[in-house]
Structure formats: structure tokens, C-alpha cells
N, C-alpha and C positions, 0 to 999 in steps of 0.2 A: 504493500500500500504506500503512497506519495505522499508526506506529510507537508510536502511544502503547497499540494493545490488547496486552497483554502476557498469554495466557490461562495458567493454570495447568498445562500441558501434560496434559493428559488420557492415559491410555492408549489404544492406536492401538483397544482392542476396547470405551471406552464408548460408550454408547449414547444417544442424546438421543432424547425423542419429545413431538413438541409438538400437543396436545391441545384441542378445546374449538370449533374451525372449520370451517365450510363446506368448508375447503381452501384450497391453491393454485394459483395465482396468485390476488389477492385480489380479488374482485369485490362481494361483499356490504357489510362493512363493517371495523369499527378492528380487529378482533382479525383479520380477515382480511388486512388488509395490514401486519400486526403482524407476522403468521406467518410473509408474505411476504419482509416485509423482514429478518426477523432468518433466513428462510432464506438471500438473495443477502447480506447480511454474515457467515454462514456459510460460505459460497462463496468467499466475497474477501479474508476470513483465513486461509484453508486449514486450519480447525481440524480437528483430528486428529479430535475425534470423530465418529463416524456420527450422523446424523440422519435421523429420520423422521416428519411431519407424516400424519395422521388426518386423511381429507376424507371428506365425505358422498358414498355412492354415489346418494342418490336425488337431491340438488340439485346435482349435475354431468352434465351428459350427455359429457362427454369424459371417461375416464381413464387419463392416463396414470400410468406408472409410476416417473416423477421429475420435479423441477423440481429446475433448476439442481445445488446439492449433495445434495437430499431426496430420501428413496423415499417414497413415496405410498402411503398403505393406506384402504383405502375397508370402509366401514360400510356397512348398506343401511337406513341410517335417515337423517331428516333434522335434520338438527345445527340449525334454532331450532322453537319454538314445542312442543305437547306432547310429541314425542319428545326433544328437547335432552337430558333426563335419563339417558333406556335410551342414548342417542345418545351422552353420553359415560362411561356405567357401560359400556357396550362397550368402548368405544376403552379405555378405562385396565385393565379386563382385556387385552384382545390386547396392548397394550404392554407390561406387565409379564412374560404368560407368554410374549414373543415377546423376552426377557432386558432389554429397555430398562431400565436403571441410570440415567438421570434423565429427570423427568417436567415439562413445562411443560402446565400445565392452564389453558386461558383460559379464566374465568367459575368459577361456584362450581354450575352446574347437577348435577352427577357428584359433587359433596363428601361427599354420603352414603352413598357408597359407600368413601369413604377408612379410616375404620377397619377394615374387610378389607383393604381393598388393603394397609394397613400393617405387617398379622398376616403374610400372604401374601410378600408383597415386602420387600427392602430399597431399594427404589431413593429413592431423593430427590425428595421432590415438591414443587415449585416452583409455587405456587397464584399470578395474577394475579386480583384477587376483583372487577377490574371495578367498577361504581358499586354505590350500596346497593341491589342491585337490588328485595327487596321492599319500598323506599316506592314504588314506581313505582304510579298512577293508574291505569295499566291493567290490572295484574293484580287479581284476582277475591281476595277472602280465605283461600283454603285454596292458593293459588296464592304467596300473600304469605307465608304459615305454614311452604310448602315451601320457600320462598328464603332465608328467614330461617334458617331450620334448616342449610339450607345451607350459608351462611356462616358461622354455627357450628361446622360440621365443617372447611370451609374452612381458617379461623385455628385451629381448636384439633387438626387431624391433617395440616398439611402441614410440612412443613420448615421450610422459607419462603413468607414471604409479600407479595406486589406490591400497592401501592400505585399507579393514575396520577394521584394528586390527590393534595394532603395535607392536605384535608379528609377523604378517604376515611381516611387516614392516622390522622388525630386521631379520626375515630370507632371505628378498630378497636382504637386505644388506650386513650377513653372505657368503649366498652361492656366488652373480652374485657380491657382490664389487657394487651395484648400491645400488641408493637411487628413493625413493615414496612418494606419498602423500599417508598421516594416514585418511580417509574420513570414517567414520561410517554410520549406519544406522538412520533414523528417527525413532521413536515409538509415537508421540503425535496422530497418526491416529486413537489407539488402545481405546483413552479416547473420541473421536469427535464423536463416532455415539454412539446413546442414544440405551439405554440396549433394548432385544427383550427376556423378561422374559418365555413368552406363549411360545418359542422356546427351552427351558430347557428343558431334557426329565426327567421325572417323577420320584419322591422318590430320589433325589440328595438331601442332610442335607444342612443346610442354611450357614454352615462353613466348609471349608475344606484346604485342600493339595492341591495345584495344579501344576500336572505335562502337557507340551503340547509339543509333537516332532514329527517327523516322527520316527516309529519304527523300529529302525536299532540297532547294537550293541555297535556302538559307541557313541549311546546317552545315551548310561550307561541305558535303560530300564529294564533290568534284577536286577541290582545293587538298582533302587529307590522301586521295587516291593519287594524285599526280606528284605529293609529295613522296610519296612509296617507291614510285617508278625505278630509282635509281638508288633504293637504300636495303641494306641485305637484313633486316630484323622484322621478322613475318609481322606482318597485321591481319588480325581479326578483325571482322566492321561487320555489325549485326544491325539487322534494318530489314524492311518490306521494297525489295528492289523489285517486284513487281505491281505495285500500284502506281505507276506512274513512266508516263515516256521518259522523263528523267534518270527513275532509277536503273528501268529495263535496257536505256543507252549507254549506262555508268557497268553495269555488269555485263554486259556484252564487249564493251571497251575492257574493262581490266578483270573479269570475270576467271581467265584463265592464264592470268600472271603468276610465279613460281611463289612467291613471297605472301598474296592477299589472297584470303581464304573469306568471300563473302556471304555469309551465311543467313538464314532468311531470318525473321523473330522467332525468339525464344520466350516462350509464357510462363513455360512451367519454371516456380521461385527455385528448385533446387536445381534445374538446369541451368538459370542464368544464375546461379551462388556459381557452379560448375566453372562456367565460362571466365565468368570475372576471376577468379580464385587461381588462375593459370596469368592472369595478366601481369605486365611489368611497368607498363606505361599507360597510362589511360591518354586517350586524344578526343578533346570535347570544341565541336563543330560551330553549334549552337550560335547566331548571331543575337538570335531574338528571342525574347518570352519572357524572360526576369529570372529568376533562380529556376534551372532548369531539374527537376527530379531526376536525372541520368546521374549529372553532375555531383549533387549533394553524396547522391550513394556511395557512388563510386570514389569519395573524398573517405571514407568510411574503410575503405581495404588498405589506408594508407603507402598507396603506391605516387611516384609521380604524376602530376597535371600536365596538357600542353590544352591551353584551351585557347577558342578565336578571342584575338584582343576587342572585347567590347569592355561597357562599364556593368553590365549585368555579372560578368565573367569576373572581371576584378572585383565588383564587390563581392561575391558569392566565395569567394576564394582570399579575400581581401591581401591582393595584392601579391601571392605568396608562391602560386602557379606560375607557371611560363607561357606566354603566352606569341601568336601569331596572325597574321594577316594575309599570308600567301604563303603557295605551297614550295616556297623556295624557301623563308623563313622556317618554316616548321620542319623542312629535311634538315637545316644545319640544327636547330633543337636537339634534333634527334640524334647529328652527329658530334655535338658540342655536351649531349648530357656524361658527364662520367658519374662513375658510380656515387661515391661522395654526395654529389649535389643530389643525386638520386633520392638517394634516404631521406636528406635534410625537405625537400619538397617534400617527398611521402610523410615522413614524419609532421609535419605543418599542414598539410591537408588533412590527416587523421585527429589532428589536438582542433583543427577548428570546427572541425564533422561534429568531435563529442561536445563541444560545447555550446555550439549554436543549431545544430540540426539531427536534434532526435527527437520521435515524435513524443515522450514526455513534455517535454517542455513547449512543443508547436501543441499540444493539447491544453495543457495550461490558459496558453495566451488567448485561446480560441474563447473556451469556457468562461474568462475571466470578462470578454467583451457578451458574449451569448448571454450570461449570470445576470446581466443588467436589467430590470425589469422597463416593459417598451413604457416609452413616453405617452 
């Protein structure tokens, strides 16, 4: 038991509902084992309030009707890509006329829907706004237009508002003149379940590189591939190379190079303990998003960092990582690291994992803003 969460005692009839995910138990991605986790630290506080997590009825084929302390309400829509929006402008109706008194909302896709919900409701809505999601390269212009708006509504009709970076932080302060909480992600999950070796697939070398992202352009996937081309120490790069022209032109290009072993996603937790648990150098892509969940984890094996030089990446690593911009800077990293510096990186990456990013304490913070009773 945690003697330091000390919750506000809530009354035994509020209501929590946390919003914006696929569901639980978390399979997809950061906000889904976000949900996860701050359900089972629900759980293991015994906090008095009820809680109730929103999952997609079309991207679950199981549904049950709890996880651990959560009741489970399902949508019949699918929480990413063009429905995300109707996806959580439902859910945040059924929560409110279903009496939920506070609202955790992951992402800002439903934010324009908050100024009714705020006429309508008094419950306390607790906004996570997620990275800035319209600069992102892959959305389309009126796509960028709706995200932005978004987040607009976001910061200017929730209560509160989360922060996982505080770059994200410093922009919401920049553009809206408003202030956030900086709340990060957990990684200590990634060390908790014991490796599942038999689930390696075959002829992977016993040390390597390891790259893990979704394969998009802004995770600098082109840039860690080209840096490989001429460097003799295998990489692993774990990703979904065929959802996209992108990735299926990136694996056809270096798919059958001596060195890169592209391997598709790994779900199962004791296959990717597996993976990681052979790595010597982590290489983190990632331009965008704010404190990336690959990243924090993987800060957690204490091995070395080479991550893309943004301010997301510096602050999430605060400063301590090595960092690059092109795939010519990140070959000599690679051939400028000796062992020495090695460690020293590894070792800094693992003391800033335990002190800022385990989900104890990203539970804590969550509760301690959730505990407030709504205005």
C-alpha cells in the first residue's frame, strides 16, 4: 500500500469517467495503458470513488463489463481515425447524462463538443491535450483546422488541463496565455513482466540497435534506416511496415540488408520485455507528440539514448540522451559512442525513469487533480 497518496476523500457516490480510448486493458497504445494503469492504481488505493472507463464496441471483440475496479461502457464506434470525434462526443454525452461528476478526457478529438457539455453539466472536466496534434505531417488541412480548433476548446472549456511534456506545456502557455499541469507517462510496466524468449523470431544476434515506433515520417524512420546503411552493429526496428506506402517502400528498400532485421509489432508484454532485454542502444525517432511512451520505457532498461533532437526529447530525457537531426549525425553517435559514455547515458536514463516516470506517482498526480470535487 502507498502511504504517500493521500486522496481528498471523495464522496462514496462520485463518479469518475475516463474518456478518449480504445479501452481496457490496454492494447493499442499511451493513452490506452494510461487508462489502464490509473485504473489498477484505482484499485490498489481503494479510492472511494466509482469509476468508469468508455471502450470502443467496434475495436474490441471481447466485452466485458469490468476491469479490475472499472465498469466498462462501450460505444459502437471506433475511438481512432474518422470516427474519434462522434467517438468521443458520445462517450462524454452518456457520461454526463449517466451522472459522472468528473470527466478525464484523453486527447482533445470531443473538445468541441465541451461548451454544451459545460451549459448541460457541472461535472469537472479534466482535459489530457496529448501532443500538438494538428502539426502532425499526416493529417490533411481541414483535418489540421479540426485539431487545432480542438484544442482550442480543449484549454479554453475544461477545468483542467494535462500537460505530458512541458514543451506541450510552454506552448499552451505561449499561444492561449493559460497554464497546465506537466503529468508524464509511466514506463516501470515495461520491466514487470518477465521476458517471453520462445516468442523472438529466429536469427535476431544476441546484441543490437533498437528502434520501436509506429511507421510514419515523423518518426524520422527513413533518417535511422539510412543511418544503418554503412554501420556494422545490427538494428532491430519494430513497427507496422505495412500500413502505409511509407512503410511498405522503407522495407522493400532496406528490408533485406545484412545488418536490419525489420520486424512487424510485437503485442505480447513478455515478447516485447524479450526484445528490449537483448538491446544495447535504444534509437528514439519520434519528432512529435510530447513525452513519447516508447521512450519513457525504454529509459527504464537503462541502456543508452540517441533520440531526434526536438524539445519534447530533451525535456523527457532532460538533456542527458544524445541526441540527432540526420542520418549522418546519428551514424557518427553511433560510431563516437565508447563504452564509458555508454553506461554513464544508461545509467542517467534509468535514475530519471525511476524518479519521474513510474506509474505510482503518474497515478498520484492524476487522483490528486480527479479528488477535487467539480465546481
Amino acid at each position: 500500500m502507498i502511504t504517500a497518496y493521500e486522496p481528498r476523500k471523495p464522496a462514496e457516490t462520485a463518479r469518475i469517467a475516463i474518456l478518449g480510448t480504445v479501452g481496457v486493458p490496454g492494447r493499442y497504445g499511451g493513452f490506452e495503458t494510461l487508462a489502464e494503469n490509473l485504473v489498477r492504481f484505482h484499485a490498489r488505493m481503494e479510492n472511494a470513488a466509482g469509476l468508469s472507463v468508455w471502450c470502443s464496441g467496434r475495436d474490441n471483440t471481447a466485452h466485458p463489463e469490468r476491469f479490475e475496479s472499472a465498469d466498462l461502457r462501450y460505444v459502437k464506434l471506433r475511438a481512432n481515425g474518422v470516427q474519434s470525434i462522434l467517438y468521443d462526443v458520445v462517450s462524454l454525452w452518456q457520461a454526463v447524462r449517466s451522472g459522472h461528476d468528473r470527466i478525464l478526457l484523453l486527447g482533445v478529438s470531443g473538445a468541441l463538443a465541451l461548451p454544451l457539455i459545460r451549459v448541460i453539466s457541472r461535472a469537472r472536466i479534466v482535459t489530457n491535450i496529448d501532443g500538438i496534434e494538428w502539426k502532425r505531417e499526416k493529417w490533411s488541412r481541414l483535418a489540421r483546422a479540426v485539431l487545432r480548433s480542438s484544442e482550442w476548446a480543449a484549454v479554453r472549456f475544461s477545468h483542467e488541463v494535462i500537460a505530458d511534456n512541458q514543451a506541450i506545456a510552454d506552448h499552451v502557455s505561449a499561444v492561449y496565455r493559460s497554464t497546465c499541469h506537466v503529468i508524464a507517462y509511466g514506463g516501470d510496466h515495461s520491466v514487470s513482466q518477465p521476458p517471453s524468449p520462445d516468442l523472438l523470431p529466429a536469427g535476431l544476434p544476441d546484441r543490437y540497435a533498437l528502434a520501436l515506433c509506429r511507421i510514419e515520417p515523423e518518426n524520422n524512420v527513413h533518417t535511422i534506416l539510412e543511418a544503418w546503411e554503412n554501420l556494422e552493429i545490427p538494428l532491430v526496428f519494430v513497427g507496422n511496415w505495412a500500413n502505409s506506402a511509407y512503410g511498405l517502400g522503407l522495407k522493400q528498400q532496406f528490408g533485406d540488408r545484412p545488418n536490419m532485421f525489420l520486424l512487424d509489432p510485437i503485442y505480447d508484454p513478455g515478447g516485447l520485455r524479450a526484445v528490449r532485454d537483448r538491446a544495447a542502444i535504444y534509437v528514439h525517432g519520434h519528432s512529435a507528440g510530447g513525452t513519447n511512451p516508447s521512450l519513457v520505457e525504454m529509459m527504464h532498461f537503462g541502456i543508452p539514448v540517441l533520440a531526434y533532437d526536438c524539445a519534447f526529447n530533451r525535456h523527457s530525457t532532460e538533456e542527458r540522451a544524445r541526441y540527432f537531426e540526420s542520418a549522418a549525425a546519428l551514424a557518427a553517435l553511433i560510431r563516437d559512442l565508447d563504452p564509458k559514455d555508454a553506461a554513464a547515458i544508461g545509467a542517467a536514463m534509468k535514475a530519471i525513469a525511476l524518479q519521474r516516470y513510474t506509474w505510482d506517482q503518474i497515478g498520484m498526480a492524476y487522483f490528486d487533480i480527479l479528488d477535487h470535487a467539480p465546481t
